[in-house]
ROFILO-641577 format. One record per atom (N, C-alpha, C): residue number from 1; residue in three letters; atom name; x, y, z. Coordinates in Angstrom, 3 decimals, decimal comma. Example, Ala and Ser with C-alpha at 12.3 -4.5 7.8 and 13.67 -1.06 7.14 Angstrom:
BEGIN
> pos  code  site  X  Y  Z
> 1  ALA  N  13,190  -5,690  7,800
> 1  ALA  CA  12,300  -4,500  7,800
> 1  ALA  C  13,200  -3,300  7,800
> 2  SER  N  12,850  -2,250  7,080
> 2  SER  CA  13,670  -1,060  7,140
> 2  SER  C  12,900  0,030  7,870
END
This chain:
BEGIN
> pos  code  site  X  Y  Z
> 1  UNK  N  -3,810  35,939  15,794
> 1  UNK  CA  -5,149  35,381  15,907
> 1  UNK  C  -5,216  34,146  15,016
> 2  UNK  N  -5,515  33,026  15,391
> 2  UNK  CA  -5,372  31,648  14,918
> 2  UNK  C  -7,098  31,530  14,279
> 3  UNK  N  -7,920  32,100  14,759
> 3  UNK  CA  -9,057  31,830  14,156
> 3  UNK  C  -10,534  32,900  13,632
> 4  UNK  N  -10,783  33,271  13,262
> 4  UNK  CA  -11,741  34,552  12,791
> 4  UNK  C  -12,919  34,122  12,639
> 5  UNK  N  -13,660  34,359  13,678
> 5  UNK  CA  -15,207  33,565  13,324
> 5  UNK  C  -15,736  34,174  12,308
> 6  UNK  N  -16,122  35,059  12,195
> 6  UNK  CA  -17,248  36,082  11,066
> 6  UNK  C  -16,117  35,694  9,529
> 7  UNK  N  -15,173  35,213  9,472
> 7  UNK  CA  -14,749  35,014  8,340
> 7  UNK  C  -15,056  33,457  7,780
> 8  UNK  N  -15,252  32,361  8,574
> 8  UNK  CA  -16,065  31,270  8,225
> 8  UNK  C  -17,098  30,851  8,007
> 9  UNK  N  -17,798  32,066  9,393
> 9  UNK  CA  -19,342  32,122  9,214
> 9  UNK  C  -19,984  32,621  7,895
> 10  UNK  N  -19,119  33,720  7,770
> 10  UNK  CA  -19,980  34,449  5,960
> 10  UNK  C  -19,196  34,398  5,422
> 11  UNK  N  -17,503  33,999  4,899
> 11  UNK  CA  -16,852  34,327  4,122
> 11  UNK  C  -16,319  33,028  3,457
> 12  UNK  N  -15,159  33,260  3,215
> 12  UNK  CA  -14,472  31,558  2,445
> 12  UNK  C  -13,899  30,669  3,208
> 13  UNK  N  -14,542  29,704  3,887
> 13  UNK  CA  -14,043  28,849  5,093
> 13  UNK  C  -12,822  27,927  4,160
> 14  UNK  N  -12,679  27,649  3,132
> 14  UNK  CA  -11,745  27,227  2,780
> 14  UNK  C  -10,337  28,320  3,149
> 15  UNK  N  -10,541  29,615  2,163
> 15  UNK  CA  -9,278  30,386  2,506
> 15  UNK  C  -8,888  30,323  4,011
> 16  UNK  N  -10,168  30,394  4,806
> 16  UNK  CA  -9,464  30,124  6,420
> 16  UNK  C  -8,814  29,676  6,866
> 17  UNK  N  -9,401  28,014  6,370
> 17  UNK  CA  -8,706  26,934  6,660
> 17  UNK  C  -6,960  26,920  6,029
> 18  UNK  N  -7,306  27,336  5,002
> 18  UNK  CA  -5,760  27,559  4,335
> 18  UNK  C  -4,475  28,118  4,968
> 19  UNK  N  -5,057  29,480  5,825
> 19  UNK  CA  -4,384  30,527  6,527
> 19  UNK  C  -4,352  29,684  8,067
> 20  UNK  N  -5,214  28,897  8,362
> 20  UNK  CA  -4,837  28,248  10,219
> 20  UNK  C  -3,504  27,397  9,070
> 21  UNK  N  -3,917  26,354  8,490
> 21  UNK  CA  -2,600  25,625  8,109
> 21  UNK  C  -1,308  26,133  8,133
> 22  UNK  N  -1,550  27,644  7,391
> 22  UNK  CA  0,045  28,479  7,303
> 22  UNK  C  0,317  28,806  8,426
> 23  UNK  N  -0,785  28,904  9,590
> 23  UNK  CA  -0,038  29,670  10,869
> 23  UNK  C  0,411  28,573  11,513
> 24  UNK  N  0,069  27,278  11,476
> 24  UNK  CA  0,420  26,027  12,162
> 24  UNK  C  1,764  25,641  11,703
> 25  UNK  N  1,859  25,662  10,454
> 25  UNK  CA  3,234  25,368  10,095
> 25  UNK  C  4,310  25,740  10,311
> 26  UNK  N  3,970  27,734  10,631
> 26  UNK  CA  4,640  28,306  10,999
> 26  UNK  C  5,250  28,082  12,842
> 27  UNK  N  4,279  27,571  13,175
> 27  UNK  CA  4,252  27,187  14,907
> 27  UNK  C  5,092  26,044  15,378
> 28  UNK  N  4,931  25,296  13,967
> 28  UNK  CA  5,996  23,658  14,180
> 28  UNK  C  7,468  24,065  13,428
> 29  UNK  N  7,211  25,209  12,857
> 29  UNK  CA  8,309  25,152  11,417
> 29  UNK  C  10,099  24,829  12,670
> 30  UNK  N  10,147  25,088  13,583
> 30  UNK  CA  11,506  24,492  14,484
> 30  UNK  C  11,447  23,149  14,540
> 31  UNK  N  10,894  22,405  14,144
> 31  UNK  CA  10,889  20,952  14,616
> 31  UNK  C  10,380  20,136  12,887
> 32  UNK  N  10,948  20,842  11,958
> 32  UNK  CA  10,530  20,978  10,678
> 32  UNK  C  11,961  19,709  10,259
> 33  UNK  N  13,195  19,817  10,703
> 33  UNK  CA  14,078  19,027  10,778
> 33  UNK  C  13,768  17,737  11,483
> 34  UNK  N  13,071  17,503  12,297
> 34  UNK  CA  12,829  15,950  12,960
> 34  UNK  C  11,940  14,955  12,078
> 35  UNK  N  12,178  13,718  11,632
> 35  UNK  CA  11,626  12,609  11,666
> 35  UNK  C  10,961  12,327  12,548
> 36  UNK  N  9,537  12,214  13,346
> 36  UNK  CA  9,314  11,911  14,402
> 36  UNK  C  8,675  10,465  14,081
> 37  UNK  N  8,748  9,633  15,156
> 37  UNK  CA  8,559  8,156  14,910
> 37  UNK  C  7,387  8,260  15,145
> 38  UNK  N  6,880  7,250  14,447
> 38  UNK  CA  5,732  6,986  14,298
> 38  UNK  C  4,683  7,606  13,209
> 39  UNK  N  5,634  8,392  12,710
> 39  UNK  CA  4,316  9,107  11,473
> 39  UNK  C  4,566  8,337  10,025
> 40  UNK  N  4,862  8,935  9,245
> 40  UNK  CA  4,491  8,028  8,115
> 40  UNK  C  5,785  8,205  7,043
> 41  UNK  N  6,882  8,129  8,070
> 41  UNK  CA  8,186  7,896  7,461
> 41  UNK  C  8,667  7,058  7,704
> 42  UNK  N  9,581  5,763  7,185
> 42  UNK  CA  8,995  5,451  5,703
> 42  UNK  C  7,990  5,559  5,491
> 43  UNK  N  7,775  5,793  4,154
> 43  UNK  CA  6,691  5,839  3,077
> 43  UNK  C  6,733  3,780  2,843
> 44  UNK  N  5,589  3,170  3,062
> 44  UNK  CA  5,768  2,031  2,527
> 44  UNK  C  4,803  1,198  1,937
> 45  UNK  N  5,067  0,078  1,250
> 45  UNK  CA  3,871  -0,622  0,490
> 45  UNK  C  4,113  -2,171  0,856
> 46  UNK  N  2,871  -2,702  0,944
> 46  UNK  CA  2,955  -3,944  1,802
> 46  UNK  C  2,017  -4,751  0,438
> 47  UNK  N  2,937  -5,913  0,218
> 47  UNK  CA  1,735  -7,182  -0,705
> 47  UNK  C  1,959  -8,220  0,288
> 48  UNK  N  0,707  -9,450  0,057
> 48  UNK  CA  0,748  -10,877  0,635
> 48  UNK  C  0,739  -11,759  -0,416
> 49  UNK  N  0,893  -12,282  -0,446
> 49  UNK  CA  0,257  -13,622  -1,296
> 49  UNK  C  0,732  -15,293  -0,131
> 50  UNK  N  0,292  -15,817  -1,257
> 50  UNK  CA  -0,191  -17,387  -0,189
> 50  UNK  C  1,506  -17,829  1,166
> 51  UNK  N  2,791  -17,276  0,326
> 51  UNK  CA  3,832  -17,679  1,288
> 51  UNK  C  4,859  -17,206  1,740
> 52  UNK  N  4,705  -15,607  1,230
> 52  UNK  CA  5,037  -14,511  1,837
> 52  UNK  C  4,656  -13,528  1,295
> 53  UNK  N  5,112  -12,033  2,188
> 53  UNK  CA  4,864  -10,891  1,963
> 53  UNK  C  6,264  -9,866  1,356
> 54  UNK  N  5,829  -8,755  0,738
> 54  UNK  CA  6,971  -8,382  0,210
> 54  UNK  C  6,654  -6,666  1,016
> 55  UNK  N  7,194  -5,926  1,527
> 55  UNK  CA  7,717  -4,658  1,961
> 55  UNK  C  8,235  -4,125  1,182
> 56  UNK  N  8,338  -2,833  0,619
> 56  UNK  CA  9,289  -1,706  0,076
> 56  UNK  C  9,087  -0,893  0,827
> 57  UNK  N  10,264  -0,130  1,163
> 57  UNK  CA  9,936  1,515  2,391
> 57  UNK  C  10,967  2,299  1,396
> 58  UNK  N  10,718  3,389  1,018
> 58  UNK  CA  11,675  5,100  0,487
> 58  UNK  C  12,473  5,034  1,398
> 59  UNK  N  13,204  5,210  1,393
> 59  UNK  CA  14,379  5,809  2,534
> 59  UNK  C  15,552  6,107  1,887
> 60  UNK  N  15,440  7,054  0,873
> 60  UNK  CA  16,474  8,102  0,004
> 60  UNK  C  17,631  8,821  0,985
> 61  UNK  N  18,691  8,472  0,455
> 61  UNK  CA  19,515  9,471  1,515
> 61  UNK  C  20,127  8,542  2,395
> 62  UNK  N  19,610  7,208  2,324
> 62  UNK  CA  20,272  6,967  4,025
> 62  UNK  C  21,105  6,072  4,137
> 63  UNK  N  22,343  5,782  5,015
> 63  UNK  CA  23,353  4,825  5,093
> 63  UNK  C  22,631  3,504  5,217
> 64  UNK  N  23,029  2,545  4,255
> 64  UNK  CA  22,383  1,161  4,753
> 64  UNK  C  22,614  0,334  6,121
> 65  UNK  N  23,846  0,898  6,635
> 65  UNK  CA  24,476  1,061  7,693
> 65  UNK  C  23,464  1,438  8,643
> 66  UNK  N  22,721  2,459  8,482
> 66  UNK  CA  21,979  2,526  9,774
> 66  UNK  C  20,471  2,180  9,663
> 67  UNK  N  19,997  1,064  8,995
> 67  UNK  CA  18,916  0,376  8,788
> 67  UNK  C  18,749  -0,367  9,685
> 68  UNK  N  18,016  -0,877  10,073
> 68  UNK  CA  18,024  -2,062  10,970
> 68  UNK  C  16,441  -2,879  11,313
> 69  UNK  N  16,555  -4,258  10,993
> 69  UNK  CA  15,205  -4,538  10,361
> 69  UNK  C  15,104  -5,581  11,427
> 70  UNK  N  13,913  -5,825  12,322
> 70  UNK  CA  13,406  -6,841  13,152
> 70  UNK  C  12,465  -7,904  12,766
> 71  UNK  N  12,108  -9,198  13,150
> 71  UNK  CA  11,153  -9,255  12,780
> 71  UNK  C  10,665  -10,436  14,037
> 72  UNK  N  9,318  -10,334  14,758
> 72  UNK  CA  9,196  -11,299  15,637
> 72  UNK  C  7,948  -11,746  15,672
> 73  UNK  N  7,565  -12,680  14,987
> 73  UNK  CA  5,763  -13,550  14,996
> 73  UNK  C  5,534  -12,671  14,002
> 74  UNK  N  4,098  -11,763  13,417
> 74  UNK  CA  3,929  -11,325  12,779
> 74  UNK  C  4,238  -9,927  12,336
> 75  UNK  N  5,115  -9,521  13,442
> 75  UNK  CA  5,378  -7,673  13,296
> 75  UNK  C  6,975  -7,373  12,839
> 76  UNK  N  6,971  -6,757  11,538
> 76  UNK  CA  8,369  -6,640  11,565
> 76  UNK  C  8,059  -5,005  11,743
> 77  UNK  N  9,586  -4,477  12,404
> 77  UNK  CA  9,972  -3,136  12,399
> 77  UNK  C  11,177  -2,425  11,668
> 78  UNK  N  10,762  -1,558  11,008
> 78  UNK  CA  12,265  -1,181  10,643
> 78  UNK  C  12,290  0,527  11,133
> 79  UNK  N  13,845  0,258  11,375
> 79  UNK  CA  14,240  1,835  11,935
> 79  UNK  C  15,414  2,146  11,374
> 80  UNK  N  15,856  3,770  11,785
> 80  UNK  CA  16,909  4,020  11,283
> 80  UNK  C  16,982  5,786  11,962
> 81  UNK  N  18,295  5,967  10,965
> 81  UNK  CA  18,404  7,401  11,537
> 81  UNK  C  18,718  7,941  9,703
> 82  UNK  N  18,474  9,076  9,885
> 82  UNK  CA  18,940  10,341  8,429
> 82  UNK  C  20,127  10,836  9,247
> 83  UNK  N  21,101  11,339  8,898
> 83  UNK  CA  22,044  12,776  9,357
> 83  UNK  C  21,241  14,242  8,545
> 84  UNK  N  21,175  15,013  9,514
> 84  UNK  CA  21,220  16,157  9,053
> 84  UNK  C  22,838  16,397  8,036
> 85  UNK  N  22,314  17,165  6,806
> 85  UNK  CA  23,264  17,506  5,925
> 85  UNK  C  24,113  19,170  6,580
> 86  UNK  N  25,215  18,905  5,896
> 86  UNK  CA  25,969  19,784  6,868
> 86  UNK  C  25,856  21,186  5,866
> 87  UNK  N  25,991  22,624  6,170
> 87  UNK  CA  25,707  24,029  5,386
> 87  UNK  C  27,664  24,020  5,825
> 88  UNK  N  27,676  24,588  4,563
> 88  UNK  CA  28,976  25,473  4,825
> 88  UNK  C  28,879  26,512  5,242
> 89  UNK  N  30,195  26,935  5,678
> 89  UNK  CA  30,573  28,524  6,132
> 89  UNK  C  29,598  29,601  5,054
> 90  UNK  N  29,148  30,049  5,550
> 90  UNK  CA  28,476  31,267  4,714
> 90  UNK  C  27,041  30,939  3,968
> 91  UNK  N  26,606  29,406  3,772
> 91  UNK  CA  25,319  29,179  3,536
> 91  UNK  C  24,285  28,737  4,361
> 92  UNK  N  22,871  29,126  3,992
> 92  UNK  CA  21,542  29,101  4,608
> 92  UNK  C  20,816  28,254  4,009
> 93  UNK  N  20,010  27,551  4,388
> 93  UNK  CA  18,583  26,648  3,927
> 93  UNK  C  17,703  27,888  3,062
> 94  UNK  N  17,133  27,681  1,766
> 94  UNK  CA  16,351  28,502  1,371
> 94  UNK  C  15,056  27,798  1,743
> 95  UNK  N  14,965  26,465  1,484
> 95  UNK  CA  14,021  25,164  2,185
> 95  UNK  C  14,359  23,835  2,339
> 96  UNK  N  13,863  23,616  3,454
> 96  UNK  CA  14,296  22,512  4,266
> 96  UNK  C  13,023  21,596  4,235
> 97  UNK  N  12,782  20,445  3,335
> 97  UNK  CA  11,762  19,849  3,745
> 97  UNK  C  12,215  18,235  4,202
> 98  UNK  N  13,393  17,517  3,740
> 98  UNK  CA  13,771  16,295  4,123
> 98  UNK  C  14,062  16,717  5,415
> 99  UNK  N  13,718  15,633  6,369
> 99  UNK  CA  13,977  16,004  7,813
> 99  UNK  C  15,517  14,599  8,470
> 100  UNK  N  15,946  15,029  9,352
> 100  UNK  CA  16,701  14,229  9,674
> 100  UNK  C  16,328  13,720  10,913
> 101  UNK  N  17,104  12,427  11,155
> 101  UNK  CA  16,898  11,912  12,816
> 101  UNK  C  16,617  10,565  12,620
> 102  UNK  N  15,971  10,069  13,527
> 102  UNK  CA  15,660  8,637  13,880
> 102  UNK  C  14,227  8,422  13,616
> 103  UNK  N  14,235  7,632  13,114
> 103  UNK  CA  12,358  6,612  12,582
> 103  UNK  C  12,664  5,286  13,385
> 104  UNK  N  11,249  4,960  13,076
> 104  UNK  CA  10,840  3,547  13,697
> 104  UNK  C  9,176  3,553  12,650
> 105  UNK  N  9,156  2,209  12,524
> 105  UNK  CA  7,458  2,188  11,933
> 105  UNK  C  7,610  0,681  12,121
> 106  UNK  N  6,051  0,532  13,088
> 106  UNK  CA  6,347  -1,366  12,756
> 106  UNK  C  4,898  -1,993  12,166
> 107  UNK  N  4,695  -2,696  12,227
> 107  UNK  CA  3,709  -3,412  10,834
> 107  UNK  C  3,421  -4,981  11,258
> 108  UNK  N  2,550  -4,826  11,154
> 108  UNK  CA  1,576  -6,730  11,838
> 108  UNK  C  1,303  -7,020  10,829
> 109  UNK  N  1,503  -7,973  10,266
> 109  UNK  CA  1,285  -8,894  8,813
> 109  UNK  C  0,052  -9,849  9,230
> 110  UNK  N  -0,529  -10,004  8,148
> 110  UNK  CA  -1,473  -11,423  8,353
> 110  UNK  C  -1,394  -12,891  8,899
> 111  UNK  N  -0,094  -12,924  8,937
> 111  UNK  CA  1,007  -14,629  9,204
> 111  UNK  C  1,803  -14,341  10,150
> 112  UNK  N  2,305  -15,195  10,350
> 112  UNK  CA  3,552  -15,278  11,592
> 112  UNK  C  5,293  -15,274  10,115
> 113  UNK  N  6,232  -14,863  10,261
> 113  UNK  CA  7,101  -14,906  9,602
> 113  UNK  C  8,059  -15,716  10,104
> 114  UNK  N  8,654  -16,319  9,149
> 114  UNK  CA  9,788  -17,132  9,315
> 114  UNK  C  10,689  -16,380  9,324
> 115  UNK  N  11,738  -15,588  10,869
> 115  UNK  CA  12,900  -14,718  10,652
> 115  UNK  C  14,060  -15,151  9,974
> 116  UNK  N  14,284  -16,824  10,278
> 116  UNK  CA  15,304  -17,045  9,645
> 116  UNK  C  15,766  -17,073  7,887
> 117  UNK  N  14,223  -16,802  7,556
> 117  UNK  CA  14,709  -16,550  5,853
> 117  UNK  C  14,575  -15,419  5,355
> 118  UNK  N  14,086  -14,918  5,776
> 118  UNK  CA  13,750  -13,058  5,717
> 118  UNK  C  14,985  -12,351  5,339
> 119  UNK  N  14,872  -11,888  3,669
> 119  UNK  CA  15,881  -11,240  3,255
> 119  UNK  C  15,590  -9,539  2,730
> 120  UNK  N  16,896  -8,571  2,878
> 120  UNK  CA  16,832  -7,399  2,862
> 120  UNK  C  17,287  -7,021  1,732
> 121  UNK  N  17,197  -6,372  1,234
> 121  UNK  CA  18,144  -5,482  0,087
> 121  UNK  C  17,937  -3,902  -0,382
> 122  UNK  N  18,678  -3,109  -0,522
> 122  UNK  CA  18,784  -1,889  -0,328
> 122  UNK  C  19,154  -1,076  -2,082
> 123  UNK  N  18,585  -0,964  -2,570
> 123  UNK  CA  18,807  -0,436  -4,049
> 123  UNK  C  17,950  1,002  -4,188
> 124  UNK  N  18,712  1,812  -5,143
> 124  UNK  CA  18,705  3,171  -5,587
> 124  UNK  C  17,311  3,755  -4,506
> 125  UNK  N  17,778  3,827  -2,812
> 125  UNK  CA  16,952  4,320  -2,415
> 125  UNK  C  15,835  3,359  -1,183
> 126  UNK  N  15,649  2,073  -2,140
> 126  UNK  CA  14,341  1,208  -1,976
> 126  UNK  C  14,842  0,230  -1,142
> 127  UNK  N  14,272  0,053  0,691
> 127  UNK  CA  14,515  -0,786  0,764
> 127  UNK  C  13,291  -1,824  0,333
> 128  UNK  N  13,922  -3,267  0,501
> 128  UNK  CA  12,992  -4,094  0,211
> 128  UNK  C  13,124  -5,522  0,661
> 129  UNK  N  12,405  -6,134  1,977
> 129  UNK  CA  12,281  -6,812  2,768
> 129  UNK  C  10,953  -8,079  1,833
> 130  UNK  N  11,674  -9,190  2,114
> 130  UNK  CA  10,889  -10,561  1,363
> 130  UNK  C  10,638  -11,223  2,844
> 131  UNK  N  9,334  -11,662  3,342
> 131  UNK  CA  9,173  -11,933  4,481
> 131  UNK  C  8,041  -13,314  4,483
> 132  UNK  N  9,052  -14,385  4,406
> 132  UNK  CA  8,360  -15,745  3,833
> 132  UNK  C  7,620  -16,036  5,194
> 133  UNK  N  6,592  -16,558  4,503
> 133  UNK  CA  5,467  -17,000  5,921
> 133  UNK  C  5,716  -18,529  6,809
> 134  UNK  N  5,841  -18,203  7,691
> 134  UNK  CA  6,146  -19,081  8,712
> 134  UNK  C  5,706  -20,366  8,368
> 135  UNK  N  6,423  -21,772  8,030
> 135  UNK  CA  6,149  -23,042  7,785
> 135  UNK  C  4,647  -23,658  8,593
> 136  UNK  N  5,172  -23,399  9,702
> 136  UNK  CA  3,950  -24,193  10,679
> 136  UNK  C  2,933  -23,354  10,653
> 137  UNK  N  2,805  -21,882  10,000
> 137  UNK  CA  1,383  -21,418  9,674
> 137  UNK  C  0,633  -22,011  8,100
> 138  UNK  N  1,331  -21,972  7,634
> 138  UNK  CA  1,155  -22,384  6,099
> 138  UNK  C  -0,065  -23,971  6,154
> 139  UNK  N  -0,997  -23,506  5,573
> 139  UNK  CA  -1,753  -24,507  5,224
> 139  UNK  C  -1,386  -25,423  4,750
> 140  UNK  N  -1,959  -26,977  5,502
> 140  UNK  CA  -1,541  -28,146  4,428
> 140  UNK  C  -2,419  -28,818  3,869
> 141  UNK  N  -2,588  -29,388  3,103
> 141  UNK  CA  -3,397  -30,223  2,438
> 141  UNK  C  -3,456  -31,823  3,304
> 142  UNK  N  -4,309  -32,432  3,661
> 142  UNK  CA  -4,645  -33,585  4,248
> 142  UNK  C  -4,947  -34,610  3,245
> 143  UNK  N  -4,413  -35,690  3,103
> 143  UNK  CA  -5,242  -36,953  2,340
> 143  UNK  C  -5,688  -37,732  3,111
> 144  UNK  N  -6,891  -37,678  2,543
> 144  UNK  CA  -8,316  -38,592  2,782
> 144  UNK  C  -8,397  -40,081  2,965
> 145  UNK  N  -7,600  -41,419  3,696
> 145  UNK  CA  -7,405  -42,537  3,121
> 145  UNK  C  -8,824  -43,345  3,586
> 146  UNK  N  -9,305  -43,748  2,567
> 146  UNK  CA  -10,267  -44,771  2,372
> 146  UNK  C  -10,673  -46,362  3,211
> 147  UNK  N  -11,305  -46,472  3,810
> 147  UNK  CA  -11,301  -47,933  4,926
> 147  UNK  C  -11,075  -47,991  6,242
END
């Protein structure tokens, strides 16, 4: 039974809520191993300032090898895959919460990006994408000539 009315109606709708969560988890817990695209793996943080933007995404664990970073007008994407880690002969998961597989997450910036200067780098974990703003978007200053 996924839901108990007379226990929300008069009782602790929080504990309820607590117990649908555990039974839900329990309902997905096979698909507890997938990355599914589009949710909120990477984890990432986005700044702007006046002539580019800077990206960091988590992606602990993963071959830099299978990164792979796009970027076209204002949307860059980055994807990748995890490997599932391998159990030896005779061992079990006690818990499994890093998931493996393939991501995708893509991201519309405020500017158009210049791909050709757009640099990557991959340290203890962090990637981190520098995504200079497109020349011909970039504001210019006009002088005023007199006569």
């Amino acid at each position: 039974m996924l839901w108990s009315w007379p226990a929300t109606r008069y009782g602790n709708v929080w504990g309820e809520m607590d117990r649908l969560q555990r039974e839900l988890n329990r309902l997905f817990e096979p698909l507890a191993g997938v990355v599914r695209a589009g949710g909120n793996f990477p984890a990432v943080n986005i700044w702007t300032g006046e002539d580019e933007a800077l990206l960091t995404a988590e992606l602990p664990g993963i071959d830099p090898a299978k990164i792979e970073v796009s970027v076209k007008n204002d949307t860059v994407t980055v994807r990748g895959s995890r490997e599932l880690e391998e159990l030896r002969s005779g061992e079990s998961y006690v818990r499994q919460e890093r998931g493996a597989g393939t991501f995708v997450r893509s991201f519309a910036l405020p500017f158009p990006v210049d791909s050709e200067k757009v640099t990557a780098q991959y340290r203890v974990g962090i990637l981190q994408l520098r995504l200079p703003r497109s020349e011909s978007d970039k504001p210019r200053k006009i002088t005023v000539k007199a006569g």
